[in-house]
VOBA-1610 file (N, C-alpha, C; in pm, whole numbers, padded with zeros to 5 digits, always signed):
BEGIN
Unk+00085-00120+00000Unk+00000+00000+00000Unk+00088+00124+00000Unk+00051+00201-00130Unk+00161+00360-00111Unk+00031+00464-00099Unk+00080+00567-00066Unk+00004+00697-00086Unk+00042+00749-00127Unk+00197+00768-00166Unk+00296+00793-00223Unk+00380+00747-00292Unk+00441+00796-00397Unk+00542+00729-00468Unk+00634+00863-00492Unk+00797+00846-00433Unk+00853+00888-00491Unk+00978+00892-00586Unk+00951+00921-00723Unk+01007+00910-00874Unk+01167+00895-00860Unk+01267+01000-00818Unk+01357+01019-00805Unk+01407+00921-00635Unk+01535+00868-00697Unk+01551+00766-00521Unk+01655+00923-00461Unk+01656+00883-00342Unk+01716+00959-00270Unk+01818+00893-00232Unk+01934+01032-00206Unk+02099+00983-00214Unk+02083+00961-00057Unk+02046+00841+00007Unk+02071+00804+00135Unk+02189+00808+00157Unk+02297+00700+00082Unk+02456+00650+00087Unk+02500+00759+00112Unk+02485+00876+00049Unk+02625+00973+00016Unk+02610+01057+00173Unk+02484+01016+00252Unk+02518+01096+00405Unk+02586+01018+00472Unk+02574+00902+00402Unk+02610+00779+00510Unk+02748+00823+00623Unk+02814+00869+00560Unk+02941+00923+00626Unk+02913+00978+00769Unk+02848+01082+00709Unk+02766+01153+00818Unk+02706+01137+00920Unk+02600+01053+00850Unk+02451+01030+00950Unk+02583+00866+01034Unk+02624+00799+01021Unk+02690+00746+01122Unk+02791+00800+01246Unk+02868+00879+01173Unk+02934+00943+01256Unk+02874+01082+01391Unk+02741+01115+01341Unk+02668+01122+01445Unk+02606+01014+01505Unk+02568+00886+01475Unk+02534+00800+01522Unk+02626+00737+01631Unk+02722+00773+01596Unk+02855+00701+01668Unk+02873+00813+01817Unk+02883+00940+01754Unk+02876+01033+01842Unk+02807+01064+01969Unk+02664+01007+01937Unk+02538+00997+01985Unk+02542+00874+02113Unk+02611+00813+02005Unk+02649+00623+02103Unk+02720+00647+02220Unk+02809+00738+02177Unk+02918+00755+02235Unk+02874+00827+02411Unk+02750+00927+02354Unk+02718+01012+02477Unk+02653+00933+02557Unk+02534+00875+02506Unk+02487+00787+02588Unk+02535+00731+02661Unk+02671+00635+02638Unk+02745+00554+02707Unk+02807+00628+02820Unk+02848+00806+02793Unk+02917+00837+02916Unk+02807+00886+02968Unk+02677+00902+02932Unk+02593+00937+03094Unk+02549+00814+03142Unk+02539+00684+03073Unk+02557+00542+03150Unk+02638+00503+03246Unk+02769+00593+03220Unk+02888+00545+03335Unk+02879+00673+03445Unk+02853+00780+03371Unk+02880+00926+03505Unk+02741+00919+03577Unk+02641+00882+03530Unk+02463+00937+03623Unk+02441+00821+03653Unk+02445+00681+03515Unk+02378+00561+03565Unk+02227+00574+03553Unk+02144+00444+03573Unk+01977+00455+03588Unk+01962+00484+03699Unk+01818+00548+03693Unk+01751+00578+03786Unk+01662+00457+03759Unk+01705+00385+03881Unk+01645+00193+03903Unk+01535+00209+03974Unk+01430+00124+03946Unk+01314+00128+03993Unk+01288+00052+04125Unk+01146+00027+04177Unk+01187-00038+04310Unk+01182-00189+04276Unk+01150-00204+04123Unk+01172-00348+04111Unk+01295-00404+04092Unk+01363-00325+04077Unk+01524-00375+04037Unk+01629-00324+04193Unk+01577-00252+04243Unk+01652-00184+04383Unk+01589-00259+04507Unk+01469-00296+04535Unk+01401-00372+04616Unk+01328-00225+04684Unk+01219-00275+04760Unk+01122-00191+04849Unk+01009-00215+04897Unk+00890-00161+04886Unk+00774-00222+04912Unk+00670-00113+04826Unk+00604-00229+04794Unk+00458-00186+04707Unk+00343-00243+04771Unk+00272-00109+04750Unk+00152-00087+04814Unk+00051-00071+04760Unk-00082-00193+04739Unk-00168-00118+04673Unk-00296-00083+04783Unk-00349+00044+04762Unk-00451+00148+04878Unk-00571+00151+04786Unk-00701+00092+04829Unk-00822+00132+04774Unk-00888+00243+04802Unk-00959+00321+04777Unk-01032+00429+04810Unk-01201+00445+04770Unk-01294+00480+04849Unk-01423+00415+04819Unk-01456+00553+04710Unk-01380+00645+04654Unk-01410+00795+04592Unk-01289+00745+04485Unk-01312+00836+04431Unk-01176+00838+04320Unk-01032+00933+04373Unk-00954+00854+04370Unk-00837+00879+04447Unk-00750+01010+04399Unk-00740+01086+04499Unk-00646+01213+04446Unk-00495+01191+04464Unk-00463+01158+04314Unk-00264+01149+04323Unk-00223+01215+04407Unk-00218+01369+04352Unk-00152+01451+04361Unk-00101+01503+04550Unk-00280+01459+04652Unk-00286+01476+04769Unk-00215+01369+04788Unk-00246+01219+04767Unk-00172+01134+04863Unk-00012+01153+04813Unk+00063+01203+04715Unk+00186+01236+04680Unk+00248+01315+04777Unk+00141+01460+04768Unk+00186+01545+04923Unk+00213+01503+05053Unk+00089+01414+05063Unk+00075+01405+05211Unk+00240+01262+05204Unk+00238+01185+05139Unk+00412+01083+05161Unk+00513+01181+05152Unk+00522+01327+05066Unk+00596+01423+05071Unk+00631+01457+05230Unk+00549+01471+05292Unk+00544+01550+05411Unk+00598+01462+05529Unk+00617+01302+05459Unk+00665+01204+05534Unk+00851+01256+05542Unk+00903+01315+05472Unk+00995+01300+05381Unk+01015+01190+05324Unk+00900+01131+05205Unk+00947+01059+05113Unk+00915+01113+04998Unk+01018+01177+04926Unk+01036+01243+04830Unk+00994+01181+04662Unk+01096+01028+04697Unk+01158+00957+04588Unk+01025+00861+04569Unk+00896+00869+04620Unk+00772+00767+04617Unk+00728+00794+04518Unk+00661+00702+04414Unk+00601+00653+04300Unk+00428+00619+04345Unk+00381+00723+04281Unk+00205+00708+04329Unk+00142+00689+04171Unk+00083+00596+04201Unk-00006+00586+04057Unk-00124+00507+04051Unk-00219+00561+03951Unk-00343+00464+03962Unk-00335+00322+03935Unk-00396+00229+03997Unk-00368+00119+03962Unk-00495+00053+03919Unk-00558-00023+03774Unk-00692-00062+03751Unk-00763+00008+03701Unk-00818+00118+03886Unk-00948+00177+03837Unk-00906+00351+03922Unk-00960+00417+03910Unk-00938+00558+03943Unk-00950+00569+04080Unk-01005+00432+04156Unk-01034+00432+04306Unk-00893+00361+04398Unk-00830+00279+04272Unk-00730+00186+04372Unk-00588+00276+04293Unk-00494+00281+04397Unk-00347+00330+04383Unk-00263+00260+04412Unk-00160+00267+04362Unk-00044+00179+04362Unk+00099+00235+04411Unk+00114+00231+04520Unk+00205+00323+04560Unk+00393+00248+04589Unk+00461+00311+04520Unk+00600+00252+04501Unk+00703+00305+04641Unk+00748+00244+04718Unk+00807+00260+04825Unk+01013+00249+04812Unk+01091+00295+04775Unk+01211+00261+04778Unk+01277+00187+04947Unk+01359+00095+04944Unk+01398+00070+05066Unk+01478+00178+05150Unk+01495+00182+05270Unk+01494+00241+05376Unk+01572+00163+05453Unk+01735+00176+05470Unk+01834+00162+05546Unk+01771+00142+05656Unk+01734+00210+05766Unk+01688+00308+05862Unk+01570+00249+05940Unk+01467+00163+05830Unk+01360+00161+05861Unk+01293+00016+05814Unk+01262-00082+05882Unk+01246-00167+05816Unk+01086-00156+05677Unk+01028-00264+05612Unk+00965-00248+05526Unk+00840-00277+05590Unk+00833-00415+05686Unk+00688-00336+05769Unk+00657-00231+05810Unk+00730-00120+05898Unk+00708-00007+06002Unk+00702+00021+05888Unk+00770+00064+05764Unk+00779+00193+05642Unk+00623+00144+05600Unk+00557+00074+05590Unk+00407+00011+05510Unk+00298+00095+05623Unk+00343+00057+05777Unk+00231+00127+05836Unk+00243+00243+05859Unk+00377+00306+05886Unk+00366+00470+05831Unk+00301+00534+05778Unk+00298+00481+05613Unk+00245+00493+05516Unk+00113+00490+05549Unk+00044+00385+05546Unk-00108+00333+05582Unk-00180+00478+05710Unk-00104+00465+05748Unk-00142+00551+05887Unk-00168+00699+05863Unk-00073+00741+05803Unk-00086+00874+05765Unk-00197+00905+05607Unk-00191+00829+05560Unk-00278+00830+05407Unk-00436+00794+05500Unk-00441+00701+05625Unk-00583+00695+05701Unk-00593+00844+05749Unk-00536+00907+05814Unk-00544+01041+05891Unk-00597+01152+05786Unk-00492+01115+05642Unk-00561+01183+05563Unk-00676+01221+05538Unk-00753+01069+05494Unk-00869+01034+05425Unk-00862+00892+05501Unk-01001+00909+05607Unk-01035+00735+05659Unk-01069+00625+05574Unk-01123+00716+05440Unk-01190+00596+05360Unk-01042+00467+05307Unk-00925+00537+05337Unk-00824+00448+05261Unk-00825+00312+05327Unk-00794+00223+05275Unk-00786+00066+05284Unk-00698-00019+05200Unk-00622-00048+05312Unk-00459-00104+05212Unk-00518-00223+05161Unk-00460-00262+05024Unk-00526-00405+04952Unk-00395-00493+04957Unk-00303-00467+04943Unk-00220-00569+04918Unk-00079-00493+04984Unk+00012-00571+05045Unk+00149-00489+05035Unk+00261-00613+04996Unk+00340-00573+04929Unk+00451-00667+04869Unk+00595-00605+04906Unk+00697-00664+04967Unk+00815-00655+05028Unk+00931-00723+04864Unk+01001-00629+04796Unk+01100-00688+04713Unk+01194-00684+04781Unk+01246-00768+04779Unk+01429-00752+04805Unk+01533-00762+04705Unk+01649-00668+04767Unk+01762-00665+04692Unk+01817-00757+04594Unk+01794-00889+04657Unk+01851-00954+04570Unk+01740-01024+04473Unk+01607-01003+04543Unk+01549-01029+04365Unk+01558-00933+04251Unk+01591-00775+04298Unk+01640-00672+04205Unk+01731-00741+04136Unk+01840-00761+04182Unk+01968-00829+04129Unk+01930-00942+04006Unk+01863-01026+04058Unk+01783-01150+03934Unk+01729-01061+03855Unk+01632-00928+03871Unk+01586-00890+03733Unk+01710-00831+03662Unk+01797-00763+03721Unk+01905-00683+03646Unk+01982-00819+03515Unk+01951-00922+03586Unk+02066-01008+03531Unk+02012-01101+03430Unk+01808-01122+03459Unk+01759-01157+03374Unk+01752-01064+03290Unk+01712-00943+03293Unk+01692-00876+03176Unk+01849-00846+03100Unk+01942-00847+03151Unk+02059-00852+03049Unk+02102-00984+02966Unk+02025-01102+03033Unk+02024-01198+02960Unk+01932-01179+02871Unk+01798-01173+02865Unk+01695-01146+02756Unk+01751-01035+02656Unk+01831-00903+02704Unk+01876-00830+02555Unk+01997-00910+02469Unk+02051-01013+02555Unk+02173-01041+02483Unk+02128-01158+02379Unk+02019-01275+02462Unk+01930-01390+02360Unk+01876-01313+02227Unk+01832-01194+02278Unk+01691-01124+02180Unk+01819-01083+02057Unk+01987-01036+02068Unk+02054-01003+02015Unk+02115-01121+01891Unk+02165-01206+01927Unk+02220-01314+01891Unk+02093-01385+01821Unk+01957-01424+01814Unk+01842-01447+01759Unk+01800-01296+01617Unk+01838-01195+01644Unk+01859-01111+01556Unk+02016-01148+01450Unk+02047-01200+01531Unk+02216-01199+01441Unk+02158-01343+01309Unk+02114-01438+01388Unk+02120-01564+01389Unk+02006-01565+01259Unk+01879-01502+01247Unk+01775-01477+01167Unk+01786-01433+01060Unk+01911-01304+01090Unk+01939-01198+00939Unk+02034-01274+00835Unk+02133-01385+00928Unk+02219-01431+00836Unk+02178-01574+00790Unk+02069-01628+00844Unk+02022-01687+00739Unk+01923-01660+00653Unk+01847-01570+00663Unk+01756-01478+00591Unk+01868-01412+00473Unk+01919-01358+00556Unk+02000-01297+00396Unk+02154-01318+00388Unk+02236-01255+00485Unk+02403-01280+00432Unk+02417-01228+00572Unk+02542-01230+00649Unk+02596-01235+00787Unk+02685-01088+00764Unk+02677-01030+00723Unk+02669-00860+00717Unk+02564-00835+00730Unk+02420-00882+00677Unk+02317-00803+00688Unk+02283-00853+00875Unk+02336-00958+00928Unk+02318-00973+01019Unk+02382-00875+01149Unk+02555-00878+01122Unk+02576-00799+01174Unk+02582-00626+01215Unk+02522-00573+01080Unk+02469-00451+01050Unk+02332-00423+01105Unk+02249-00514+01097Unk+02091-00487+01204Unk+02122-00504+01322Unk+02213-00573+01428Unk+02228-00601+01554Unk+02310-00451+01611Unk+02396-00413+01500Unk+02480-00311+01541Unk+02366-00219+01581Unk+02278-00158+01490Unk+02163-00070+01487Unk+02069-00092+01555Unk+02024-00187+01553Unk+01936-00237+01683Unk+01996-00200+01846Unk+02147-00244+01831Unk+02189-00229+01972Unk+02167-00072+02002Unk+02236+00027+01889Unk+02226+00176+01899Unk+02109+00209+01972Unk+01984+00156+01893Unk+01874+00209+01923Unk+01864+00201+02117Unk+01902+00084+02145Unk+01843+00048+02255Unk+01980+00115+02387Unk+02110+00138+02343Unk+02181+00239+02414Unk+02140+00386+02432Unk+02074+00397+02279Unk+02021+00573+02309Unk+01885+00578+02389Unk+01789+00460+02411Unk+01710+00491+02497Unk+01762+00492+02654Unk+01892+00429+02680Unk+01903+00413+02831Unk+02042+00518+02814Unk+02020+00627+02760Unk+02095+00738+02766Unk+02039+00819+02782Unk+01927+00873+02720Unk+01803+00914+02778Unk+01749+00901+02939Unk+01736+00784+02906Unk+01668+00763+03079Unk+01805+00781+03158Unk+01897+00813+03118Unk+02039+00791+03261Unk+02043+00936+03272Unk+02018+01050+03177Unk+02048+01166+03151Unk+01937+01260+03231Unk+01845+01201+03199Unk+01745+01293+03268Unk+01686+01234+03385Unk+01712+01089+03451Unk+01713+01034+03549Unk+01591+00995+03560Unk+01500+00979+03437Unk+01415+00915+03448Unk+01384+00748+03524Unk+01273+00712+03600Unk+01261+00567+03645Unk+01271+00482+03571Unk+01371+00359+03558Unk+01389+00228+03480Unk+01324+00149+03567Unk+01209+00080+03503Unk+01153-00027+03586Unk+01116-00133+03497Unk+01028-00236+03517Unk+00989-00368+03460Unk+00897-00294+03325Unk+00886-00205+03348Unk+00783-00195+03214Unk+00870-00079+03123Unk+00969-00050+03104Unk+01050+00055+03074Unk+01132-00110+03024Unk+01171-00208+03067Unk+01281-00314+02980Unk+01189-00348+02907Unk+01073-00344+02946Unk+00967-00442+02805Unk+00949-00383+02666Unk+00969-00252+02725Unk+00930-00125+02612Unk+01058-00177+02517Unk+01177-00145+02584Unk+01320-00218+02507Unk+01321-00326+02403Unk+01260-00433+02492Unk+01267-00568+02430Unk+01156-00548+02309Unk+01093-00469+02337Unk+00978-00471+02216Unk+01028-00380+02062Unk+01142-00306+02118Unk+01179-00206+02020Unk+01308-00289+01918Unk+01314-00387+02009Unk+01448-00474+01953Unk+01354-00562+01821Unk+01246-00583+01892Unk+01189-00669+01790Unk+01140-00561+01629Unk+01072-00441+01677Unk+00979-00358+01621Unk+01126-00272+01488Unk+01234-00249+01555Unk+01371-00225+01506Unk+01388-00317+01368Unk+01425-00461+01435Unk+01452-00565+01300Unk+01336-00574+01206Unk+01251-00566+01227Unk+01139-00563+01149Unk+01137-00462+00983Unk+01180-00350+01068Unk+01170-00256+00973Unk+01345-00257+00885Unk+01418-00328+00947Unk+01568-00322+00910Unk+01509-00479+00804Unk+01454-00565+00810Unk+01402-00696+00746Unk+01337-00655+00589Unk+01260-00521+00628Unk+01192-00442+00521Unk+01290-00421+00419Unk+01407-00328+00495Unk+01478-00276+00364Unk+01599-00385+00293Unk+01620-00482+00398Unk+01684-00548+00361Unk+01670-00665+00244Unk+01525-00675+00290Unk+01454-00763+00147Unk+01387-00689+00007Unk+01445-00578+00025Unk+01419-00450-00081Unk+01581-00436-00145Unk+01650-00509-00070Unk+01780-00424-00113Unk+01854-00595-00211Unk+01788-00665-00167Unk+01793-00824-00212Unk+01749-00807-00311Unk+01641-00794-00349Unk+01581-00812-00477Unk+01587-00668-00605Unk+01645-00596-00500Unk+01727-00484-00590Unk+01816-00539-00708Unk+01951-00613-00588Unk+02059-00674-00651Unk+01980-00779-00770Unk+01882-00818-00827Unk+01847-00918-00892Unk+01783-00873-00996Unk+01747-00744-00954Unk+01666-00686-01073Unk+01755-00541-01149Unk+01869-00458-01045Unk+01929-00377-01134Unk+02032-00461-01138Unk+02092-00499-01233Unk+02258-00567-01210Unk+02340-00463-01270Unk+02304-00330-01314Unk+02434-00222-01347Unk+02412-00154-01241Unk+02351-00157-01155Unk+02354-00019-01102Unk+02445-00081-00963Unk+02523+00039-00968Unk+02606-00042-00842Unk+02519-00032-00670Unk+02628-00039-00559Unk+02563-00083-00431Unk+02474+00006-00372Unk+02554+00148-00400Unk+02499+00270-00354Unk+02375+00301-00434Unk+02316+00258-00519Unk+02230+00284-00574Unk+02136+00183-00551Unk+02175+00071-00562Unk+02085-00049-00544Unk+02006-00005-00347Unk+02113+00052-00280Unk+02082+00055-00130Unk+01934+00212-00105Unk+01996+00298-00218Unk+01973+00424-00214Unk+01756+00361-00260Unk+01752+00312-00354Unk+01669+00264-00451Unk+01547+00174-00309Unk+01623+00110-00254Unk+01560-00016-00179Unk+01459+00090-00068Unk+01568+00162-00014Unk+01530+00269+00110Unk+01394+00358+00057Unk+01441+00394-00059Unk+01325+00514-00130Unk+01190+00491-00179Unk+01177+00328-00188Unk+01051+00262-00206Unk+01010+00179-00135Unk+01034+00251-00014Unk+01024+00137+00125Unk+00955+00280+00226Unk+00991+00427+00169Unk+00953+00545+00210Unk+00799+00509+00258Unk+00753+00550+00170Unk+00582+00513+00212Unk+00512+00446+00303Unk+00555+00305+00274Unk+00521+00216+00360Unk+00592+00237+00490Unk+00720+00240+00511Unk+00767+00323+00662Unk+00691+00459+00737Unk+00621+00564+00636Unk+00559+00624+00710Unk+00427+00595+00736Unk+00396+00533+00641Unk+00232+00471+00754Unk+00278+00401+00857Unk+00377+00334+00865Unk+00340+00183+00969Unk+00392+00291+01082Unk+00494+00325+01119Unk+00534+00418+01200Unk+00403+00496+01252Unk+00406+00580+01101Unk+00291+00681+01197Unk+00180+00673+01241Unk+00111+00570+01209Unk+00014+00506+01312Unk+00063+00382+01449Unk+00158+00380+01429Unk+00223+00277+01548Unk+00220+00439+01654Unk+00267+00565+01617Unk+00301+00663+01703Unk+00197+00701+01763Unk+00040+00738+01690Unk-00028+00738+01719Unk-00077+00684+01835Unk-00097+00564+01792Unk-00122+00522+01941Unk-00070+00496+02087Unk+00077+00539+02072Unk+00215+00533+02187Unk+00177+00690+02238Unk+00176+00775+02123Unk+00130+00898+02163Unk+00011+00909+02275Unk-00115+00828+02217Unk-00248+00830+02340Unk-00208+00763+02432Unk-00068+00607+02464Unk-00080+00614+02592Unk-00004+00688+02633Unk+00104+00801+02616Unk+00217+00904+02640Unk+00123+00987+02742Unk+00031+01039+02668Unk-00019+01161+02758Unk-00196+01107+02795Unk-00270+00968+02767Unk-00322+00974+02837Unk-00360+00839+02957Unk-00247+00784+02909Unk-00244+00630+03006Unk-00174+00624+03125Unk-00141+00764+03190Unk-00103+00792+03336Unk-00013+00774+03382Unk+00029+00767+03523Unk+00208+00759+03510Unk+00218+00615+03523Unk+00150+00520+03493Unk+00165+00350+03511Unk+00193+00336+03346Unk+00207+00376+03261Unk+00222+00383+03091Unk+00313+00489+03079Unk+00354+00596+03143Unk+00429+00722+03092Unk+00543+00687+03062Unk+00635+00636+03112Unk+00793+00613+03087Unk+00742+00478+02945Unk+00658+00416+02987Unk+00654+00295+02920Unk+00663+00381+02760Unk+00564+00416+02725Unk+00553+00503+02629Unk+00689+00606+02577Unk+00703+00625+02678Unk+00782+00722+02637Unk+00944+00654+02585Unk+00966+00566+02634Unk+01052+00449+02568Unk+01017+00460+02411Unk+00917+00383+02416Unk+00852+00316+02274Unk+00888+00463+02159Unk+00819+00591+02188Unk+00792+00646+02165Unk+00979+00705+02093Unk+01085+00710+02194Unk+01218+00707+02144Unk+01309+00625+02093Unk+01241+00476+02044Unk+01302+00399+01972Unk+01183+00386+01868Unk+01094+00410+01833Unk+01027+00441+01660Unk+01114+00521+01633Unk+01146+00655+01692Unk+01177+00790+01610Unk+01304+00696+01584Unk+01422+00662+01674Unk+01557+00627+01656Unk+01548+00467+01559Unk+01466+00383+01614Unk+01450+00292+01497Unk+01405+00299+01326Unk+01368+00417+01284Unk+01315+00471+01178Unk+01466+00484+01137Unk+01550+00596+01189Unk+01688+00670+01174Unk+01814+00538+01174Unk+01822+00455+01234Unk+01918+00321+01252Unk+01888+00247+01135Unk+01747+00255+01080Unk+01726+00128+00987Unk+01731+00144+00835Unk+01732+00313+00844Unk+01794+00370+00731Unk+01924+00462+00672Unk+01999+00535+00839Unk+02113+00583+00813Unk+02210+00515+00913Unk+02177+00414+00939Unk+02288+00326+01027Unk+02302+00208+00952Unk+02246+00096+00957Unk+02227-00040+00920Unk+02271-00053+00752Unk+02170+00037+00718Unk+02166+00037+00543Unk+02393+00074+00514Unk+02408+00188+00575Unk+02570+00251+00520Unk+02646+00149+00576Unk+02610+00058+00731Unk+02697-00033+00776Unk+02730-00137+00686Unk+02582-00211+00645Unk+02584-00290+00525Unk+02682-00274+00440Unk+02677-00164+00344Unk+02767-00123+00265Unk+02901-00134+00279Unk+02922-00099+00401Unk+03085-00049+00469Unk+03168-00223+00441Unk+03056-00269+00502Unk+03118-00419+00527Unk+03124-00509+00402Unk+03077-00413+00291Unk+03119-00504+00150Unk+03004-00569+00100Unk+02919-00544+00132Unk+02794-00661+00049Unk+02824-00636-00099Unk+02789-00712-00134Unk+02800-00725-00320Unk+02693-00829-00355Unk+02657-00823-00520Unk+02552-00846-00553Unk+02623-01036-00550Unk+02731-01101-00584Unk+02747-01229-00552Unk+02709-01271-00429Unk+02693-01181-00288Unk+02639-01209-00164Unk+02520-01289-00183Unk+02443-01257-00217Unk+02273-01226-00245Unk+02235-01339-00382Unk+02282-01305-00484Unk+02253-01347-00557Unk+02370-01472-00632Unk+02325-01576-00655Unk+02388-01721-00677Unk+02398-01737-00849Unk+02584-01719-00862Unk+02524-01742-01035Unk+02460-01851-01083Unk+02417-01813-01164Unk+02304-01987-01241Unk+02457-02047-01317Unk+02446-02193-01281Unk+02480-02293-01366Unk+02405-02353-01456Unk+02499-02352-01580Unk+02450-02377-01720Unk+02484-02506-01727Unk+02329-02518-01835Unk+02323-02675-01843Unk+02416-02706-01962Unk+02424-02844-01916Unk+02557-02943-01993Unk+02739-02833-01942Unk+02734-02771-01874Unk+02902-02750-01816Unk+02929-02854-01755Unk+03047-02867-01764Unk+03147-02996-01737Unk+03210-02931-01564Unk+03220-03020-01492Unk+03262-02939-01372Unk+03440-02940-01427Unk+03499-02830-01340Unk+03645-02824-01365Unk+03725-02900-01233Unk+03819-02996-01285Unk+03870-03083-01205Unk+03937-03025-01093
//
């Protein structure tokens, strides 16, 4: 499906220089606010206690935020949970204080508030199940990596493999450069967003790559840069629909699916834009760099009755 067609291909290759070497640049920053700030770790990965509080009215964030403010707990995570009546309140651990006393604190002062409150559930994480998610989820990006490697090079040639993993990885360093930079919360639904962009990434890198395949088969003068330039430019169209209705709807949960979706979104929301940019000025020039040629791709035909040579 096009809505568009456009006539003339566009000289992708000839930025290539460019658009990587900001890519690289870009890589580069991320990585040092990964090592100087680090994440801002959630209480599922740091350990704490979660709280979920029913309310027989529809629950005011913003008051029960104040009133844990006034606890001095600054660093607490309040959010709706379900329905507009039940909240879900995120507790960081407390040196100082164990995680029962920190629960009835809590409870006690949110009752004084408002009597109608009624704790529903409370859950105690510990440190070291943080530790298991840190270590599962670095195992799941590294499987999800190597299954990208493993797919592209038998799908197409082991450059095209290692050129989508490179770009894929980009994508998913510049989102946790982002979140290290502005100290946004990394939690269980902020790695999912990841793991989903790893997938949503190759997808669209699968697009041009099977555009750039059947390039090589159908121009055989036109050389790489053109065959690559050609693949990208009639792949335009269809990249901006699928995108821009994928945004669409990341957009409605961005600003209206609350702070239990906000980071989530807002992930998603910075690996479309950067997965769009990787899968056409990263992946596509890496390809290139690393030599693909149309013998990659394409298998000369053997003619009938040749004699094999001894």
């Amino acid at each position: 499906m096009e809505f568009f067609r456009i006539k003339r291909d566009i000289p992708f290759m000839s930025w290539g220089k460019y658009t990587t070497t900001i890519s690289l640049l870009t890589f580069i920053a991320a990585l040092f606010f990964l090592y100087t700030k680090g994440l801002n770790l959630g209480v599922d990965f740091t350990g704490g206690t979660v709280m979920e509080v029913g309310y027989p009215q529809p629950a005011d964030i913003n008051r029960i935020r104040n009133t844990l403010i006034k606890l001095g707990m600054s660093d607490v995570s309040v959010q709706n949970f379900g329905t507009s009546r039940d909240v879900l309140i995120r507790l960081p651990a407390r040196p100082a204080m164990s995680s029962a006393r920190l629960s009835e604190t809590v409870i006690k002062a949110l009752q004084e508030d408002d009597k109608g409150a009624e704790i529903r559930r409370v859950e105690f994480v510990g440190p070291q199940v943080g530790q298991e998610l840190v270590e599962s989820g670095a195992l799941a990006l590294l499987i999800v990596s190597l299954g990208i490697i493993g797919y592209l090079a038998l799908r197409f040639e082991w450059k095209f493999g290692v050129a989508g993993v490179i770009a894929n990885l980009h994508d998913v360093v510049i989102i946790l450069g982002f979140f290290a930079f502005f100290q946004w919360e990394f939690s269980l639904t902020v790695l999912a967003a990841i793991l989903a962009i790893l997938g949503y990434s190759v997808n669209e890198s699968v697009v041009v790559f099977d555009r750039i395949r059947e390039n090589f088969r159908k121009m055989r003068k036109a050389t790489v840069a053109q065959v690559i330039d050609n693949a990208i430019t009639r792949t335009m169209s269809r990249t901006i629909i699928t995108h821009g209705c994928t945004q669409m709807v990341v957009t409605s949960m961005l600003f209206f699916g609350g702070e239990a979706l906000h980071y989530f979104a807002l992930a998603l929301t910075i690996g479309i834009l950067f997965g769009i940019y990787s899968s056409v000025l990263v992946a596509s020039p890496l390809v290139m760099l690393l030599g693909v040629s149309r013998d990659d791709l394409v298998k000369p035909e053997k003619k009938e009755g040749a004699e094999a040579l001894p």
